[in-house]
C-alpha positions as CSV (number, residue, x, y, z in Angstrom):
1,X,50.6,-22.6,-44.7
2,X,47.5,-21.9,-42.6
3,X,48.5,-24.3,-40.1
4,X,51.7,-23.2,-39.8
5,X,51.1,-19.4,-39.3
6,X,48.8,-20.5,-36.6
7,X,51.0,-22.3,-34.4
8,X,52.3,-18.7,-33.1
9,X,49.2,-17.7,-31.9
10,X,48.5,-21.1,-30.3
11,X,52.2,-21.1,-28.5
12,X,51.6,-17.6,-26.8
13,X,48.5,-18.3,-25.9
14,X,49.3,-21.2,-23.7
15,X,52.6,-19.5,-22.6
16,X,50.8,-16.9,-21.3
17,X,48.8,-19.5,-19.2
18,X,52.3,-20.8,-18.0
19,X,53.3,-17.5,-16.8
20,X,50.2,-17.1,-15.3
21,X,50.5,-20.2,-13.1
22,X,54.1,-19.9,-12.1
23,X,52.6,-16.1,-10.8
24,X,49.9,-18.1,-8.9
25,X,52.5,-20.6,-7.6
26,X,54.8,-17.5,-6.5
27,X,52.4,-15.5,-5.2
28,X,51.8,-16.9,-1.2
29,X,55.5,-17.1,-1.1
30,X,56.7,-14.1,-2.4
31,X,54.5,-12.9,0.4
32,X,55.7,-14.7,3.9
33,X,57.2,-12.5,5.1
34,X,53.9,-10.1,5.3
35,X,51.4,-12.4,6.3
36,X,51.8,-13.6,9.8
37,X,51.0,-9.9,11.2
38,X,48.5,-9.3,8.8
39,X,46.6,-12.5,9.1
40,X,47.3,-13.2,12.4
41,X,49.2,-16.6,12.1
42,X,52.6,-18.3,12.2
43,X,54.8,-19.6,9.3
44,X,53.6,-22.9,10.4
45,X,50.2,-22.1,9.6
46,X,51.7,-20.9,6.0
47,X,53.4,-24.1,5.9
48,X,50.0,-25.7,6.1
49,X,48.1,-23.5,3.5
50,X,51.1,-23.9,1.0
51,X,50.9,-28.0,2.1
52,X,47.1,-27.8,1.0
53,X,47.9,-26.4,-2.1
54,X,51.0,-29.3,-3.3
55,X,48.9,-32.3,-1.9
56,X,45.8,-31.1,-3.8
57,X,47.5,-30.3,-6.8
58,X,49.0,-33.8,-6.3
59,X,45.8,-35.7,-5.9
60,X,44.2,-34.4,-9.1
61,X,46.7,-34.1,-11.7
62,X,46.2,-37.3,-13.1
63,X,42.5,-36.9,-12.9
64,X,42.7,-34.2,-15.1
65,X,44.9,-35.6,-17.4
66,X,42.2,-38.3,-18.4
67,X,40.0,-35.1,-18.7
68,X,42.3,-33.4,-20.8
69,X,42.2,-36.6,-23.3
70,X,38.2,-36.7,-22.9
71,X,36.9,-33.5,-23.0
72,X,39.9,-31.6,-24.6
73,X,42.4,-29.6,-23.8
74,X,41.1,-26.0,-24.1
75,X,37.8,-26.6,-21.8
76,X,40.0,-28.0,-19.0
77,X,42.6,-25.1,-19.3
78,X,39.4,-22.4,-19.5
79,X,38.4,-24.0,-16.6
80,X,41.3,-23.9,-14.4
81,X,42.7,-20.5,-15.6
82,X,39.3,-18.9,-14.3
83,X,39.2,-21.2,-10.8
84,X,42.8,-20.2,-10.2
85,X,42.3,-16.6,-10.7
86,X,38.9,-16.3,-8.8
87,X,40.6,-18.1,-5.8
88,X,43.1,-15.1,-5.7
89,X,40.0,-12.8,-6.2
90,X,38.1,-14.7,-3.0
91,X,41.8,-13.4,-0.7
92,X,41.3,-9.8,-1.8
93,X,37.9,-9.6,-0.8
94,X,38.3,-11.7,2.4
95,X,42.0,-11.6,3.5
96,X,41.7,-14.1,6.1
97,X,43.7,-17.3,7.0
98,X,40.3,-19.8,6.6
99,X,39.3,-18.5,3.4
100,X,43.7,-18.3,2.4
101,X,43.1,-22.1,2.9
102,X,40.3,-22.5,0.4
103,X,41.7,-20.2,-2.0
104,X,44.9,-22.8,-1.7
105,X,42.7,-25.8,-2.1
106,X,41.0,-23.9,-4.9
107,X,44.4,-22.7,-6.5
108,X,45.9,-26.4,-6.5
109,X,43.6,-27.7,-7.9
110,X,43.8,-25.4,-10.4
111,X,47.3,-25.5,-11.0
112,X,46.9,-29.7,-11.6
113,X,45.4,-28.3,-15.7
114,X,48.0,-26.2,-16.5
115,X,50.9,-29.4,-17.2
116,X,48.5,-31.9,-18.8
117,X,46.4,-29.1,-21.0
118,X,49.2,-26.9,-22.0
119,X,51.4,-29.5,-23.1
120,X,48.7,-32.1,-24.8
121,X,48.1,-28.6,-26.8
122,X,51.2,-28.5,-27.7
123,X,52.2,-31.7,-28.0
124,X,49.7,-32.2,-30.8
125,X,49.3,-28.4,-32.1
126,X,52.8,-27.8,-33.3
127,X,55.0,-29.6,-35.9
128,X,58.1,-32.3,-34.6
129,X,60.4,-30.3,-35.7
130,X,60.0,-27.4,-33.5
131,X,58.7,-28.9,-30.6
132,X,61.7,-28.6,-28.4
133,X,62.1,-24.8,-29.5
134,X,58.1,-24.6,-28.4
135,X,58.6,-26.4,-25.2
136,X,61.3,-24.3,-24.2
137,X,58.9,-20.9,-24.8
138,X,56.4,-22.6,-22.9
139,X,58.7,-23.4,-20.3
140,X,60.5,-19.6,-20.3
141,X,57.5,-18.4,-19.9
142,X,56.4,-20.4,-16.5
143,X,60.0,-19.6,-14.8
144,X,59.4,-16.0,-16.1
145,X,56.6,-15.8,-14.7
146,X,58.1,-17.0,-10.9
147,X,60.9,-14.8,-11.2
148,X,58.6,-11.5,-11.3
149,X,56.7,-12.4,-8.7
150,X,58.2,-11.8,-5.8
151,X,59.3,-8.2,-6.7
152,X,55.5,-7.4,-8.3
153,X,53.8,-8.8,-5.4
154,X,55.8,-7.8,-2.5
155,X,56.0,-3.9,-3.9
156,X,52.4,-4.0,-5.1
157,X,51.6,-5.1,-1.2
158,X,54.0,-2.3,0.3
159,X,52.8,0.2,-1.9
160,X,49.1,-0.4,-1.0
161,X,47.5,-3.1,0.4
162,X,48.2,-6.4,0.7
163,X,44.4,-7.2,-1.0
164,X,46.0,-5.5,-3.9
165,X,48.6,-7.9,-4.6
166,X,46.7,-10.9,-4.2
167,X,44.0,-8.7,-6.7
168,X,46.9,-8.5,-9.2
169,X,47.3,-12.5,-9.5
170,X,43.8,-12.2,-9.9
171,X,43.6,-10.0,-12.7
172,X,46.5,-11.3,-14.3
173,X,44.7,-14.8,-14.7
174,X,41.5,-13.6,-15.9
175,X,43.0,-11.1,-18.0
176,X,45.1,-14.7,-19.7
177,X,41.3,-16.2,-19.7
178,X,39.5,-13.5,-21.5
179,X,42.6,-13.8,-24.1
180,X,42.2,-17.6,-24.9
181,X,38.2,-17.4,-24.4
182,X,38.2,-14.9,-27.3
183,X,40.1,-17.2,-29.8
184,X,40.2,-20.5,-30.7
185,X,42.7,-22.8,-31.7
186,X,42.7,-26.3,-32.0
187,X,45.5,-29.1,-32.2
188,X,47.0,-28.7,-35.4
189,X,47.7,-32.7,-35.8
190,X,45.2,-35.3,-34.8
191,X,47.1,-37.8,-36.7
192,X,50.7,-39.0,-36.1
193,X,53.3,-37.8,-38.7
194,X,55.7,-40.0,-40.4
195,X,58.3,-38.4,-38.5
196,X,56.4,-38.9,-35.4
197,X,58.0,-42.2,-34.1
198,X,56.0,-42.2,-30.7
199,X,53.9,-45.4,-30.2
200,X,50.2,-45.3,-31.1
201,X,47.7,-45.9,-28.9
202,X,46.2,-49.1,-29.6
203,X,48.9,-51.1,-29.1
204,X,49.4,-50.3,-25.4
205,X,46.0,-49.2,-23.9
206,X,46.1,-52.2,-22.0
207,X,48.7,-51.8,-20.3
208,X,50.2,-47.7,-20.6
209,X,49.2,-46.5,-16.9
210,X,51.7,-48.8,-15.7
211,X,54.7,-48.7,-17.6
212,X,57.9,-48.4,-16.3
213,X,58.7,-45.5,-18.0
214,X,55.9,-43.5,-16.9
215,X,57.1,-44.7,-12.8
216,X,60.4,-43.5,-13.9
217,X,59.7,-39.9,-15.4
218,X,57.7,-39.7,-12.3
219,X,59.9,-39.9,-10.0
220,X,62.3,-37.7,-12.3
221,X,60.1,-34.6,-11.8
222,X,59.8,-35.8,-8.2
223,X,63.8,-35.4,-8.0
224,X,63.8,-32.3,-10.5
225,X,61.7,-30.7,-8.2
226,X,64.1,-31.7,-5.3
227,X,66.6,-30.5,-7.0
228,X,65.4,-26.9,-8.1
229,X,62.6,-26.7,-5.1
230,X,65.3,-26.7,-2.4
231,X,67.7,-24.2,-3.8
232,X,64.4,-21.9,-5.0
233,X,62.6,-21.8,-1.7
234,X,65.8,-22.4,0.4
235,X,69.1,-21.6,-0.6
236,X,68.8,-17.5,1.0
237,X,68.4,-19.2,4.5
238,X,71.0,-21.7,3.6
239,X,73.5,-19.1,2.6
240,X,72.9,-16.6,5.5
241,X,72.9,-18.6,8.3
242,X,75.0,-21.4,7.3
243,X,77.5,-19.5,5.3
244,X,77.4,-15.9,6.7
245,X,76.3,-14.3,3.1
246,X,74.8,-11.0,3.6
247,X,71.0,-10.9,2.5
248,X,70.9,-8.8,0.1
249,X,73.9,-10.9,-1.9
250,X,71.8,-14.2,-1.1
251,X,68.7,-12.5,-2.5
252,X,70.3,-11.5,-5.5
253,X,72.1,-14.6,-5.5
254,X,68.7,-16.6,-6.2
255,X,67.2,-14.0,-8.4
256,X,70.3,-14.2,-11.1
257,X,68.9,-18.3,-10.5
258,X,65.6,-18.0,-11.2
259,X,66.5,-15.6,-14.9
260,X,69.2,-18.0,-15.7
261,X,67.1,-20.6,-15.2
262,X,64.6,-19.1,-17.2
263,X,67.1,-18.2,-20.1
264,X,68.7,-21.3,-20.0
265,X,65.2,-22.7,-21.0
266,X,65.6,-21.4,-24.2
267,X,69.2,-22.8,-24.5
268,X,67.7,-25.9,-23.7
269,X,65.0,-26.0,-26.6
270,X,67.6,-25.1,-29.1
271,X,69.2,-28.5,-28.3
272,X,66.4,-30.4,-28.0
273,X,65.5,-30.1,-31.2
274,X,69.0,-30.8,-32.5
275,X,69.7,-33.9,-31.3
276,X,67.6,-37.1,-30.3
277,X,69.8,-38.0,-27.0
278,X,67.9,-35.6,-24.5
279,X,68.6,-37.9,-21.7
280,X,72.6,-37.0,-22.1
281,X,71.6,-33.3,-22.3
282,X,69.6,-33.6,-18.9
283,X,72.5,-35.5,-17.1
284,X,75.3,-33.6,-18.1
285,X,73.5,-30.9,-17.1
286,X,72.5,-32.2,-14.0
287,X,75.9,-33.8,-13.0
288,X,77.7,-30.4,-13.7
289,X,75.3,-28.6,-11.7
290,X,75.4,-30.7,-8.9
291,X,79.8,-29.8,-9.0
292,X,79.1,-26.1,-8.9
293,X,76.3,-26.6,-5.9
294,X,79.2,-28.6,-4.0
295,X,81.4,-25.9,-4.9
296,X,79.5,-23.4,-2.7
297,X,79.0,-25.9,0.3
298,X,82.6,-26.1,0.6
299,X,84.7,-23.0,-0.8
300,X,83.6,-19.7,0.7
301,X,83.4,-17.5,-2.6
302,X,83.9,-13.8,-2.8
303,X,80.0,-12.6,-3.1
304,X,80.3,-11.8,-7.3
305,X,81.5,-14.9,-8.1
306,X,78.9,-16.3,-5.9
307,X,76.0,-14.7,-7.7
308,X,77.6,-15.9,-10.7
309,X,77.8,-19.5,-9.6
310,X,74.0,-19.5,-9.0
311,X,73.2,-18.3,-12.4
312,X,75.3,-21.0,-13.9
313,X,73.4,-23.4,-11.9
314,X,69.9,-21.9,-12.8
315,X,71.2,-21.9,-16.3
316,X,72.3,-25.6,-16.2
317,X,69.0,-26.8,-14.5
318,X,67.0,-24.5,-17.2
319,X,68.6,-26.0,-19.8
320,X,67.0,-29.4,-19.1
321,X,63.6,-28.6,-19.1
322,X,63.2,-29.4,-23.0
323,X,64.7,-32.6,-22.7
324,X,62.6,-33.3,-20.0
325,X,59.2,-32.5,-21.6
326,X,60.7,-33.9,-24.6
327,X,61.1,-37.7,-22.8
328,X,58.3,-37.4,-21.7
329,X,56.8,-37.0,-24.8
330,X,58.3,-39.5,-26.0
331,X,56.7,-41.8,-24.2
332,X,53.3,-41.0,-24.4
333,X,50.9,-43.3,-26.5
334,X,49.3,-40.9,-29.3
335,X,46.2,-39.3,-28.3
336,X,47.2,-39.6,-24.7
337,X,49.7,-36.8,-24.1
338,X,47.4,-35.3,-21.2
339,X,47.1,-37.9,-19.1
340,X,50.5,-38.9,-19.7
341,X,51.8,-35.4,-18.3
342,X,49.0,-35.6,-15.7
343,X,50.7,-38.4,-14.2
344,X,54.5,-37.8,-14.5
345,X,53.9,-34.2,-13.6
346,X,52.7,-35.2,-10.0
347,X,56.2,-35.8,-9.1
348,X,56.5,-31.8,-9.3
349,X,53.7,-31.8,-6.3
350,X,55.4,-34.8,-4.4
351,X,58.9,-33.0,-4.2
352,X,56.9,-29.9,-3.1
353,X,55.3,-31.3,-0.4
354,X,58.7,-33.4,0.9
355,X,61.4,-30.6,0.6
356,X,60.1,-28.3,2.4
357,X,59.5,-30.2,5.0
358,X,63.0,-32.2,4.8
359,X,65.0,-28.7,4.3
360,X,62.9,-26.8,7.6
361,X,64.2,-29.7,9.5
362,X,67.7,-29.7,8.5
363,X,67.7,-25.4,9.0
364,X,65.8,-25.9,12.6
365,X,68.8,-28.2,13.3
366,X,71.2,-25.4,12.4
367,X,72.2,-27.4,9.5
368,X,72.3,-25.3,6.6
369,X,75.1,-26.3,4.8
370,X,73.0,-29.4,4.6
371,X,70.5,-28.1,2.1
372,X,72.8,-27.2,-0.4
373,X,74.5,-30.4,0.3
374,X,70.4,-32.3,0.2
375,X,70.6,-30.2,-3.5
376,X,73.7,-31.3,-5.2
377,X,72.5,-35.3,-3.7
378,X,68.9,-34.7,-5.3
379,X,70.6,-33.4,-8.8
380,X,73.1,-36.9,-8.6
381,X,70.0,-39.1,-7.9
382,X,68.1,-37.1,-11.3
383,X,71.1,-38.3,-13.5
384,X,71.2,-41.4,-12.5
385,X,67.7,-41.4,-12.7
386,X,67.6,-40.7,-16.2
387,X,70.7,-42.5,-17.1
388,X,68.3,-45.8,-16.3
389,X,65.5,-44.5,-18.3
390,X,67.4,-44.2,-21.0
391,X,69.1,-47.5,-20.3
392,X,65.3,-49.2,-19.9
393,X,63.8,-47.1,-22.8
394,X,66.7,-48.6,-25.5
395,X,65.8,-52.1,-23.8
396,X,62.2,-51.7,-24.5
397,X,63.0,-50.8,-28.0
398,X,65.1,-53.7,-28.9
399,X,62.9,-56.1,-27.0
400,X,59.7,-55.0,-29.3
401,X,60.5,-53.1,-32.1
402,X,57.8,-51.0,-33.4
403,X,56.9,-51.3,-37.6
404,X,54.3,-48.9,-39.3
């Protein structure tokens, strides 16, 4: 019973450290549109710092990963919470475009913990039966945390200073730090449970880092982020200059995406934990998605219904989250869940460094429509994608059954 009455505390504490790092993800963008005058540079050179922060996130999240497994989960996830936060603190003391680069550099690297700790943490802190339920909190929590703040940053900056916003993502991390520095926790099972069916370790450390189904779950958060990435960072553009939508509509139009997305997270967990088929959950999710994306490329729709088609497709997209951490879970040899999510998770940083850079293209081209068109093609591509892990994963199983 002690265990159990734990595993709250341990689940808020690392979905505060979720929220916390979608903030710090959010925080340069929700801010574009201020920074060129007040740091003297062009959206190119924005372009560049945000680059810095993808490639380097990239780069070390596999690293950490093995750190994760070696020196434990809570020391790495200490440690990036307070580089994170003191690379916001460095912009508010020196808001400057070199130093907005190191604070980037910095802040990826950073954000390459948060995947690998908080879900090794989990992974081996709460029971199998509620893990989809506590991958879904975990998950709310991160797209909570991006879809408050652009509207905390941006008024926090208007209101005062700009230094003041970027001190608020500061404070906001250390404040999440001082929380989990104060009380310990530790993983609730170091051993597998009989209902755990995931493969132990030592009958694949030989040859785990390059499975198939860890290249495959790669490139599925490579194509989830895709997917999500272009319509998040995207989609207003998209809608007012290749569709005529008012701002304001396009703006909410993306906000009611980034709740639903963050609600349908929740959904998501519910059904992850009642059924073992997560890979149909995550395609019909996908594939359904992708029909109501298509639906705004082609049919010009009155602005409510509009706003209401992007929340079902924030909803749809949140909803597959759990399945997705779920699989991936799956997958990863006991004792290893960090580096495991170290390395699938880099997909998140490769989509975020090749969407933006194919969606600018396609808008400087005056082709709009096109990203929302590059969206629904990324979301087919993610079904199919998991359609064949699932296909490879039942091979694997029948080819070398597993006996305890």
């Amino acid at each position: 019973m002690t265990e159990m009455r734990s595993q709250p505390g341990l689940l808020g504490q690392i979905s505060a450290a979720h929220l916390v790092s979608h903030l710090h993800i959010m925080t340069v963008p929700a801010l574009l549109p201020l920074l060129p005058d007040i740091l003297n540079v062009n959206f190119i050179d924005l372009g560049i710092a945000l680059g810095v922060f993808n490639i380097i996130s990239a780069l070390c999240q596999a690293p950490l990963g093995y750190a994760v497994d070696r020196y434990g989960a809570r020391c790495v996830l200490i440690a990036g919470l307070a580089l994170g936060s003191a690379s916001f603190a460095l912009v508010a003391a020196i808001p400057s475009f070199t130093v907005l680069l190191v604070a980037m550099a910095m802040a990826g690297l950073a954000n390459g913990v948060y995947h690998p700790a908080n879900y090794a943490l989990l992974s081996q802190g709460m029971a199998p039966n509620r893990m989809g339920r506590a991958f879904s909190i975990h998950t709310f929590a991160g797209f909570f945390g991006g879809a408050i703040a652009p509207p905390i940053m941006v008024s926090t900056a208007l209101a005062s200073d700009i230094r003041w916003a970027f001190a608020v993502a500061a404070v906001s991390g250390f404040l999440v730090l001082a929380a989990i520095v104060s009380r310990s926790f530790a993983p609730l099972a170091s051993l597998p449970e009989p209902s755990d069916s995931r493969i132990d370790v030592k009958h694949v450390r030989s040859t785990y880092a390059a499975t198939s189904a860890i290249i495959m779950l790669t490139v599925l958060f490579m194509m989830l982020s895709l997917s999500t990435g272009t319509i998040e960072r995207f989609s207003v553009a998209a809608l007012v200059e290749g569709f005529g939508v008012p701002l304001s509509t396009a703006n909410m139009a993306l906000t009611t995406f980034l709740f639903a997305s963050a609600f349908g997270v929740l959904t998501g967990g519910i059904l992850a934990d009642r059924t073992k088929r997560h890979g149909s959950v995550a395609v019909a999710a996908f594939a359904l998605a992708a029909v109501l994306v298509a639906t705004i490329a082609l049919v010009k729709l009155p602005d409510t219904l509009l706003v209401l088609t992007m929340g079902g497709i924030g909803f749809l997209t949140g909803i597959v989250a759990p399945s997705r951490d779920m699989l991936v879970r799956a997958i990863s040899p006991i004792g290893q869940e960090g580096r495991t999510f170290g390395i699938v998770s880099t997909g998140f940083n490769i989509g975020g460094v090749i969407g933006p850079i194919l969606c600018g293209a396609l808008l400087d081209r005056g082709l709009a429509s096109a990203v929302l068109w590059a969206s629904a093609g990324f979301m087919i591509i993610t079904a199919s994608v998991v359609t064949l892990q699932e296909y490879l994963a039942k091979a694997r199983k029948d080819a070398h059954p597993i006996t305890r």
